[in-house]
N, C-alpha and C positions, 0 to 999 in steps of 0.2 A: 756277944750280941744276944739281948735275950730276942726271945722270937713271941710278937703279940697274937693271940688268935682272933680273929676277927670274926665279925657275927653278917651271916647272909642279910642279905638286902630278903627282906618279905616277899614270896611272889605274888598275895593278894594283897589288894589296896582295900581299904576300907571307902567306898561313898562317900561317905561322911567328909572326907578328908581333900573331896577334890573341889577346885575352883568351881564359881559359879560362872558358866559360859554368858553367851548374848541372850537376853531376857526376849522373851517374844514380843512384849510390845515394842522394842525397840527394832528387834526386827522387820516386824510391820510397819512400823511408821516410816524405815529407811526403803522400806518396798514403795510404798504409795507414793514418797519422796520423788523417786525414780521415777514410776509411772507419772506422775504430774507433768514434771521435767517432760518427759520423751516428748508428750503429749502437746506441753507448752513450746515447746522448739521444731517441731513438726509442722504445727500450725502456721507459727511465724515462718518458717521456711517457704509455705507454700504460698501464703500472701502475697513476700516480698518477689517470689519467683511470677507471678501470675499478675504482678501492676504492671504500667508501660512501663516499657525501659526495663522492665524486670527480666528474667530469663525467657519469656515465650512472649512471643510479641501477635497482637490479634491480627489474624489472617483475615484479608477481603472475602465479602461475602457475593461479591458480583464483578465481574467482569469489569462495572464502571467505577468500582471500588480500587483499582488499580493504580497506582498513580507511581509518577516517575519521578526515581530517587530513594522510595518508600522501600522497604526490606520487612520481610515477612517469613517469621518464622522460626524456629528453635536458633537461640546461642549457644547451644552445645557445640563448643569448638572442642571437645575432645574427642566427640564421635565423628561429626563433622567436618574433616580435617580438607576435604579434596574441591579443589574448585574447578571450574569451568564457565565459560562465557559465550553466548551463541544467542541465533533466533530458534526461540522455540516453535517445534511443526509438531502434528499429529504423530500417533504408529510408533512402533518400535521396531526389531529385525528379527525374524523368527522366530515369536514367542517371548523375545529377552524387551521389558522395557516397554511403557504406554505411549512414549513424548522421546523427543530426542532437539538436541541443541545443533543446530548447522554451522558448523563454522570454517575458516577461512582453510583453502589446502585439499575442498572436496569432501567426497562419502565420507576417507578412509579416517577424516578427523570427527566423524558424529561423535558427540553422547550421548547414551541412551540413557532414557529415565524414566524412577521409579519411585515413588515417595510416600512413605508412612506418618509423612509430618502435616504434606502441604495438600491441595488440590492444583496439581500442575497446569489444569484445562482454565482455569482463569488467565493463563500467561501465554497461551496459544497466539501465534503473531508477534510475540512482545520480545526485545533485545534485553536479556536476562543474564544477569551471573548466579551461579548457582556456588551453595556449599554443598557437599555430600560424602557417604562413605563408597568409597570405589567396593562394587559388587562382584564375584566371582561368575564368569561370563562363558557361555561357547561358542555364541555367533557374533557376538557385539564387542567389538574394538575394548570398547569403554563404556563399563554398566555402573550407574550410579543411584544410589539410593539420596533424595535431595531432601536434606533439615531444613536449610534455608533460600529464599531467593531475593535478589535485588533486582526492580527493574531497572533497568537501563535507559531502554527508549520505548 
């Protein structure tokens, strides 16, 4: 067998000799592409989220804006997950909760609540079901933070 000698691979490349990569203008124009994109889908997101019917439904501005049946407020059913139904009263219990829902079985079934979506005091007096996310609590049975309310009665 004869034996062939073989020649090393070069360990410098010549420039010259390498591909030409992504050209800048095209990289820019795929940048801006982007940026339009984000820009234009953002927008439409927030339209469609912010018409009736859309994901956030306009809250009463009065007390006589209340009407029964009517539902007010965030459809985030993913944060929103916990309901409750009751007459809404004043106060909370030891700091925990501004409103609390009374219902059927005494004290010991209150909820209390608190709400970064709604303004609770237009529903004072009113039979209300509420959505919200159950709150970490020390004196209140059941601390709820409320997205959404429907009146009742």
């Amino acid at each position: 067998m004869e034996q062939q000698e073989r020649t090393p691979a070069p360990v410098m490349h010549s420039f010259a000799e390498q591909k030409e990569g992504v050209s800048v203008g095209k990289a820019l124009t795929v940048l801006a592409l982007s940026a339009v994109l984000g820009i234009g889908s953002g927008w439409a997101l927030v339209t469609v989220m912010s018409e009736p019917g859309g994901g956030v439904q306009k809250a009463p501005v009065t007390k006589q804006e209340v009407a029964v049946g009517q539902t007010y407020g965030s459809d985030d059913r993913a944060t929103f997950t916990d309901t409750a139904e009751g007459d809404l009263q004043e106060g909370g219990i030891e700091g925990e909760g501004q409103y609390h829902l009374v219902r059927k079985g005494g004290e010991s079934q209150n909820v209390y609540l608190t709400s970064s979506v709604i303004d609770l005091s237009l529903f004072v007096g009113r039979k209300i079901k509420v959505w919200g996310e159950t709150q970490q609590a020390q004196k209140a049975g059941w601390l709820m933070d409320v997205g959404k309310v429907e009146v009742v009665e």
